[in-house]
C-alpha positions in Angstrom: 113.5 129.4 52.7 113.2 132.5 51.0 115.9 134.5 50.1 114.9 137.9 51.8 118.3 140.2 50.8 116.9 139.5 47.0 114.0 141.5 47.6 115.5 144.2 49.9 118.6 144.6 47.4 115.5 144.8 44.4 113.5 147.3 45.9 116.5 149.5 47.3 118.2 149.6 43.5 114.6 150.8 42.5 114.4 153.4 45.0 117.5 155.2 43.2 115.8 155.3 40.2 114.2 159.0 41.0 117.2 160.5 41.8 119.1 158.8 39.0 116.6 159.6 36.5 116.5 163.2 37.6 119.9 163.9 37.2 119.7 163.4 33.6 118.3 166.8 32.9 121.7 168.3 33.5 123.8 165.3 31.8 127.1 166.9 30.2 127.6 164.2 27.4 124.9 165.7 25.6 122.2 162.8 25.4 118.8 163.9 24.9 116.3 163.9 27.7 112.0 164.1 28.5 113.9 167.7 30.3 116.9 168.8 29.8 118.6 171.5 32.0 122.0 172.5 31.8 124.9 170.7 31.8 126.2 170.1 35.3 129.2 167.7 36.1 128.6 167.6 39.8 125.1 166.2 38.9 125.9 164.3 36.3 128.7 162.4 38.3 125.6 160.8 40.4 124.8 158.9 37.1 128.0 158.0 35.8 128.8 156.4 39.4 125.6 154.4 39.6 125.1 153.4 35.7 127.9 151.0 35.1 126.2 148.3 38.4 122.9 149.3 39.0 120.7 148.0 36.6 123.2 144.7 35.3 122.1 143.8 39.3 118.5 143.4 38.9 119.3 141.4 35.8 121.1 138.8 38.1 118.9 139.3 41.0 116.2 138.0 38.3 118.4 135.0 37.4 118.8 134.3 40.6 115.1 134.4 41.5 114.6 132.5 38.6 116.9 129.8 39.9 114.2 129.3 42.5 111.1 130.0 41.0 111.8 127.0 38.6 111.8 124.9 41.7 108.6 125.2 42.6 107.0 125.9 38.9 107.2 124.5 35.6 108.3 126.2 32.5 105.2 126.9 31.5 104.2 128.5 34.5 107.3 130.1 34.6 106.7 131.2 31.1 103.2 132.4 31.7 103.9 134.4 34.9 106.3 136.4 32.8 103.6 137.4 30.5 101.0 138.6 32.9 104.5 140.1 35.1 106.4 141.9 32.4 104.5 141.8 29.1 101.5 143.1 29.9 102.2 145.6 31.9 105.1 147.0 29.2 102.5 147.4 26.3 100.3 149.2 29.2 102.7 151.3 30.1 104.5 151.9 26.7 101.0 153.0 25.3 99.6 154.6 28.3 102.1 156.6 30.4 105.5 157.1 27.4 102.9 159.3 25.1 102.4 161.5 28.2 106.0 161.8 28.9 107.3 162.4 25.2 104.2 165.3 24.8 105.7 167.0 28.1 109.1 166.8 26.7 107.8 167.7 23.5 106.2 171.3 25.1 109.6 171.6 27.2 112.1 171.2 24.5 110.5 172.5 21.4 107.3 174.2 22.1 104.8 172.1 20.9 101.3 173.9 21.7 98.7 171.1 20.5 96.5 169.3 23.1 98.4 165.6 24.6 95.2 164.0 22.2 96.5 165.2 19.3 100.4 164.1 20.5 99.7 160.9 19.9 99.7 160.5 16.8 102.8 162.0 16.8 104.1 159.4 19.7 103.0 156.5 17.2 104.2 157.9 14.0 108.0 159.6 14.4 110.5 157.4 15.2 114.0 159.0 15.9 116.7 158.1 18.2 113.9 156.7 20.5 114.6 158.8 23.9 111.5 160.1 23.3 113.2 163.9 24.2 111.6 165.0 20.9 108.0 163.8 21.1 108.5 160.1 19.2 108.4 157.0 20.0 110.0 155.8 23.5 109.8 152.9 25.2 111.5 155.0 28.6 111.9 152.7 31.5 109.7 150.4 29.9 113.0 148.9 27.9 113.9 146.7 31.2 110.0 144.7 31.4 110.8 144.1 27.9 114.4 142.8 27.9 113.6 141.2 30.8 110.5 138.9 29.3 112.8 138.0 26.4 115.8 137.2 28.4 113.8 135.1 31.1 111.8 133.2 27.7 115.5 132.8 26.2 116.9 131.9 29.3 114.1 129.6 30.7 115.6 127.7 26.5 118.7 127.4 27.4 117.9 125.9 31.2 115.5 123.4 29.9 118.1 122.0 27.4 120.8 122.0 29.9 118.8 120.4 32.7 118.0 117.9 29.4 121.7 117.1 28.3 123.7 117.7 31.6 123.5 118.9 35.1 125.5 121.8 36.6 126.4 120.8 40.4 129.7 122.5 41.2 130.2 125.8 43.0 132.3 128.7 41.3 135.6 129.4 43.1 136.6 132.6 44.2 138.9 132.8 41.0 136.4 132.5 38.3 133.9 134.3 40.0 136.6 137.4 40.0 137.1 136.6 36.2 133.2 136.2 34.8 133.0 139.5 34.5 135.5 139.4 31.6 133.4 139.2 28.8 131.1 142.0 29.6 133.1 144.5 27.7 133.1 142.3 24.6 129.2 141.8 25.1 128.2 145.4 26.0 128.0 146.0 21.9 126.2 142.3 20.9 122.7 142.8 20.3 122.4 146.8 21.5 120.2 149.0 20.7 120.4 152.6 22.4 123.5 151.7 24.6 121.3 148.4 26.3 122.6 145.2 25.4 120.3 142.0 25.6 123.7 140.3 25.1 124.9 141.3 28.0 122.4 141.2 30.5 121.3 137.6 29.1 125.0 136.8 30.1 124.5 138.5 33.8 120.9 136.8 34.1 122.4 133.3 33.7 125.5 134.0 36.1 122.5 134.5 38.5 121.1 131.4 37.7 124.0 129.2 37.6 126.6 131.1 40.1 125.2 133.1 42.7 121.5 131.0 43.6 124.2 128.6 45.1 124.6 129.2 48.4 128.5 128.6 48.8 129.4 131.5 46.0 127.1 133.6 48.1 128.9 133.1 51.2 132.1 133.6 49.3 130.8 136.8 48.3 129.7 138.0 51.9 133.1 137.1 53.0 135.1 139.1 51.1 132.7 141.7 50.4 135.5 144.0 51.7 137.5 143.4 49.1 134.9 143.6 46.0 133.7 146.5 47.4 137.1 148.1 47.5 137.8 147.3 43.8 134.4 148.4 42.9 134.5 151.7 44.8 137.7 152.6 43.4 136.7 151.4 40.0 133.6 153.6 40.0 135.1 156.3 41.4 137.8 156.7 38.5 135.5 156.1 35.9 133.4 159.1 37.2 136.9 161.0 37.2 138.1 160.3 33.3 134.4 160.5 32.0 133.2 163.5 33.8 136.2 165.5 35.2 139.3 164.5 33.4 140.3 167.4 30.7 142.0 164.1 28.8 140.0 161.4 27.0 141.6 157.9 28.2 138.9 155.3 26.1 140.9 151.9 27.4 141.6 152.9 31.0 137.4 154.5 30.7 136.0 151.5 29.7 138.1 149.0 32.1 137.2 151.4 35.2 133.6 151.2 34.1 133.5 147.3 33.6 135.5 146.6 37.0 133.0 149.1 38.3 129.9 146.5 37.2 131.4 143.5 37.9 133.1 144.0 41.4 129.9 146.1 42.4 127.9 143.6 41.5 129.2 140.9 43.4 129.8 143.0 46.5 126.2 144.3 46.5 125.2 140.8 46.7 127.8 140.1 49.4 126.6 142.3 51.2 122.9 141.7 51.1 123.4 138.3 52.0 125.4 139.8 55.3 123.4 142.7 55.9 119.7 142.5 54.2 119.0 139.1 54.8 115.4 139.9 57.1 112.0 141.2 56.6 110.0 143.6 58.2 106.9 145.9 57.7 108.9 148.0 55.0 111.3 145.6 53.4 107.6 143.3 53.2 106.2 146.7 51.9 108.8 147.8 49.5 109.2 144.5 48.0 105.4 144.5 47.8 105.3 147.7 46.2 109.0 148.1 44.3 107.2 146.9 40.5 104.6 149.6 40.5 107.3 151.9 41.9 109.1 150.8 38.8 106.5 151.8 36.4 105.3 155.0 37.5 108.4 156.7 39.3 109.8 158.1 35.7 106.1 160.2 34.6 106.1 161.9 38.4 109.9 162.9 37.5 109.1 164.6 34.4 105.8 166.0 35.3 107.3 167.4 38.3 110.5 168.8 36.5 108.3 170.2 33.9 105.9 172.2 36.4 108.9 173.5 39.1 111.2 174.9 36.0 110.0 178.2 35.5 108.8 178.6 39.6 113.2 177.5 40.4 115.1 179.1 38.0 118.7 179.9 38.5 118.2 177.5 41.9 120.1 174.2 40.7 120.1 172.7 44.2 116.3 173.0 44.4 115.4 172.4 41.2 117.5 168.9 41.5 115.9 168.1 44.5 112.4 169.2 45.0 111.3 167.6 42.1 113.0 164.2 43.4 111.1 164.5 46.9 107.6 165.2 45.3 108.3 162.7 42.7 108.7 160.1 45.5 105.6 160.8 47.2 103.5 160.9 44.3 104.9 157.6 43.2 103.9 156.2 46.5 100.3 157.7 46.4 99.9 156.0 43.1 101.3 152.8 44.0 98.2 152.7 46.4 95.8 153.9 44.7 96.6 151.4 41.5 97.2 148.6 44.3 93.5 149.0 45.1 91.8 148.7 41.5 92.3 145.6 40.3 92.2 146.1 37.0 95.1 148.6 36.8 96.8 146.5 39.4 96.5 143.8 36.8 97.6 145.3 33.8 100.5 146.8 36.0 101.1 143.5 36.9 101.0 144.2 40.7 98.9 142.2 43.6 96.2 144.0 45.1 
């Protein structure tokens, strides 16, 4: 039977990915950006509450698809399907839509006045801090179908020669499903490269292989979803508070806020799915249909449309925040289609027609 609430909780985290990824033009911690603003802490708390859970979720979400996908594929399959899924459509979209991004941020942030030809070059020859805020070399939200095909191909390893020398039968307890999320702090820094650690979200992709694809930690999560979600909420809530707000650095009590943040979050996100999301219907069976081409093409409509509306909404913060998130989600939608219905694109996007 499938499991419907992994879908519905896939395509919902997507669906925050406009209004996340908007709110970066006005981050206050100074990171560089496709557009960057001003720096606005009321904004910039909408990132710093979602960051620490959103994104580690669709990396067990995946392990926990994965747990089923094996049962009705080989590894090879398996391995294949992740090719034509994730790394084809990265090098499409990495040489297709990040050179168009980086040349708009390139006009925005230091007046570059060449043709989006000619940027190119400059896309495939300066290589910086890789936000791409400068004109070089990005790989934007392209970094996650990436890390993803290399944690499924290490992962699918590490299955294969467990399933070879032992089997894994026994459900997690309540109490070590509280304490997995221990290490994450420790693994955040292992194998990083601009503040994304394959580390890390290998470690989350196999606790959704091994810990929540089995039913009874599941349950255990929907029961006490209450409490997880308590602990995260309150986690999340003080992290935003001594990043963003608090006049006095506090690194240790920071950095266990934002990790008790990920963890608890996590676990009563999936809690709650399981409770609340476990159906289909004409737009859960849409948006899940639809959520991977959502994926690649939100971030471009974000940036074209920030670009455009910044000299029409000057001095309008409210509006220039938000208009730019509701056209961005209707021209995402529009292209979803219209992609959807040529299959080449649809292939190379890696999305059914």
């Amino acid at each position: 039977m499938r499991k419907h609430y992994i879908d519905n909780l896939r395509w919902i985290t997507i669906l925050l990915l406009i209004p996340y990824h908007a709110a970066m033009a006005w981050n206050v911690w100074g990171e560089p950006n496709y557009i960057f603003f001003e720096s606005n802490r009321i904004i910039s708390s909408i990132i710093v509450f979602l960051s620490p859970y959103f994104m580690p979720l669709l990396f067990v979400l995946a392990g926990v698809s994965t747990r089923f996908a094996l049962q009705k594929r080989s590894p090879g399959s398996y391995a294949f399907e992740r090719v034509k899924k994730l790394l084809i459509p990265f090098t499409f979209g990495t040489l297709i839509f990040m050179p168009i991004m980086t040349y708009i941020a390139d006009k925005f942030n230091y007046g570059y006045n060449e043709n989006l030809f000619k940027h190119y070059g400059i896309f495939f020859t300066r290589f910086t801090d890789l936000t791409g805020a400068d004109g070089g070399f990005s790989l934007g939200q392209f970094w996650f179908l990436i890390y993803l095909f290399f944690i499924s191909v290490t992962a699918l390893g590490i299955i294969v020669l467990q399933k070879k020398f032992f089997s894994v039968k026994k459900s997690a307890p309540l109490w070590l499903m509280c304490i997995l999320g221990l290490p994450l702090p420790f693994l955040s820094e292992l194998l990083s490269i601009g503040g994304k650690s394959l580390a890390e979200y290998l470690y989350l992709f196999l606790i959704g292989y091994y810990v929540f694809s089995d039913e009874s930690a599941i349950n255990k999560a929907e029961k006490y979803k209450w409490f997880f979600l308590l602990i995260g909420l309150a986690a999340a809530i003080l992290n935003v508070y001594l990043f963003i707000w608090s006049d006095i650095q506090y690194p240790i009590f920071n950095t266990a806020a934002k990790f008790l943040s990920e963890w608890f979050m996590i676990i009563a996100l999936l809690g709650a799915g399981k409770g609340r999301m476990n159906f289909s219907g004409k737009v859960s069976g849409y948006m899940s249909q639809r959520s991977f081409a959502f994926y690649i093409l939100h971030f471009i409509w974000v940036v074209l449309f920030q670009y455009l509306l910044s000299g029409v909404c000057v001095g309008n913060t409210i509006l220039m925040y938000i208009l730019p998130v509701i056209l961005a989600y209707s021209a995402t939608f529009l292209c979803c289609e219209i992609c959807a219905e040529i299959p080449v694109i649809g292939f190379l996007m890696g999305i059914k027609s």
